[in-house]
C-alpha positions as CSV (number, residue, x, y, z in Angstrom):
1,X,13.6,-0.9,8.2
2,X,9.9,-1.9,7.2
3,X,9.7,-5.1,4.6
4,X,6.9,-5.0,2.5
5,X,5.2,-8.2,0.5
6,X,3.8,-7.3,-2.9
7,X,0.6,-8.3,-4.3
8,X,-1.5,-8.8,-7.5
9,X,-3.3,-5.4,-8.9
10,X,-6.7,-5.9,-7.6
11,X,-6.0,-8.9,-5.1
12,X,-5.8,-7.4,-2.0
13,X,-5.4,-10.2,0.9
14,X,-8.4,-9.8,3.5
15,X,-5.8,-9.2,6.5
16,X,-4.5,-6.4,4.6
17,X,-4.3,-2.8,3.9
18,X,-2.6,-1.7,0.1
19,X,-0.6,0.8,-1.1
20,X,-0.8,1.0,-4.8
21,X,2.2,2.6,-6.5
22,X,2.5,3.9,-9.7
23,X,4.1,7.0,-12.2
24,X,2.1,9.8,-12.7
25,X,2.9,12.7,-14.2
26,X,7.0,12.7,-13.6
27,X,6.7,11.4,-10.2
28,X,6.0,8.3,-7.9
29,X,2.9,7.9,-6.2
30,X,0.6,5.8,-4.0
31,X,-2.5,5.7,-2.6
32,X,-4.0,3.7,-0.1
33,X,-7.2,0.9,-0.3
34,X,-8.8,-0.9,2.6
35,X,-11.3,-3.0,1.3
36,X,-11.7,-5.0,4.5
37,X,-12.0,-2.1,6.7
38,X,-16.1,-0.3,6.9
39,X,-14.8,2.7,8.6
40,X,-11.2,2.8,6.5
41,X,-12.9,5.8,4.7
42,X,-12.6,7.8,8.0
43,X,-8.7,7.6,6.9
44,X,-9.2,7.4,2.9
45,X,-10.1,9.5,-0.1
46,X,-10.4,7.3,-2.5
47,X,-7.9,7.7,-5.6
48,X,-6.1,10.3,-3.7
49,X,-2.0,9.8,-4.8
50,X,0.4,11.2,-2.5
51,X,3.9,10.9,-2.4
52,X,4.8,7.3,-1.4
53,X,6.2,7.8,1.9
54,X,3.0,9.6,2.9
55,X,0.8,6.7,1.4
56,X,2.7,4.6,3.7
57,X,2.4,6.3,6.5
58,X,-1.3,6.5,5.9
59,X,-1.3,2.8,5.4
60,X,0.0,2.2,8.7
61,X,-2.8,4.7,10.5
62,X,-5.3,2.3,8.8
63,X,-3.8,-0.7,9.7
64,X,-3.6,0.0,13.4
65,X,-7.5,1.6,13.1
66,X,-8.8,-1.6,11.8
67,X,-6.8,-4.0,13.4
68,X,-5.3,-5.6,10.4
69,X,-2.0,-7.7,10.2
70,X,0.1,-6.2,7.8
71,X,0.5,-3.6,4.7
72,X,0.8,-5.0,1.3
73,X,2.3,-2.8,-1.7
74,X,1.0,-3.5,-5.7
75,X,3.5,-2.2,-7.8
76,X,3.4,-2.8,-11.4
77,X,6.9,-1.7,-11.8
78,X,9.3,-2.4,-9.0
79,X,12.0,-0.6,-10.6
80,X,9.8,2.4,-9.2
81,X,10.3,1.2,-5.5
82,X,12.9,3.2,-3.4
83,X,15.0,1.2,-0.6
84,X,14.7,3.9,1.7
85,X,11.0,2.9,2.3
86,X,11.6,-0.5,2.7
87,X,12.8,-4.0,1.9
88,X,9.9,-5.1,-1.3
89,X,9.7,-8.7,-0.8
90,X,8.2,-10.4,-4.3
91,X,5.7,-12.3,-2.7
92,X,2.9,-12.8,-5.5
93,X,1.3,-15.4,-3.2
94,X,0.5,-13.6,0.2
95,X,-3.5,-14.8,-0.2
């Protein structure tokens, strides 16, 4: 099972790639940012939402493409975070 930190809206860790989650129109999304990563948009439309377990596959793709450590999810509301896509580990502080 994957484990997932969390981070800060708009303070993506430089060894990372995000998956921000959010409710939109009845359902549960995410999308995917690489701010660390030139060629991430190869991979990314920007402000695209798809269903979470699609953004996280994505998220890995990216990862592995631009050789960064780990995924990172913002969530605003972690009541909206399923189990089966992971362990969320409230880690505010993964700078």
């Amino acid at each position: 099972m994957p484990r997932f930190e969390t981070c800060p809206p708009h303070a993506a860790p430089p060894d990372a790639v995000v998956v921000n989650i959010w409710h939109a129109l009845g359902r549960v999304v995410g999308d995917v940012a690489c701010a660390q990563c030139p060629n991430a948009s190869e991979y990314l439309v920007p402000d695209f939402p798809r269903p979470v377990p699609l953004a996280l596959e994505r998220a890995e793709e990216v990862r592995v493409h631009c050789g960064l450590a780990r995924i990172v999810i913002s969530i605003a509301d972690p009541s909206l975070w399923k189990a089966e896509w992971g362990a969320l580990l409230q880690n505010e502080s993964v700078n």
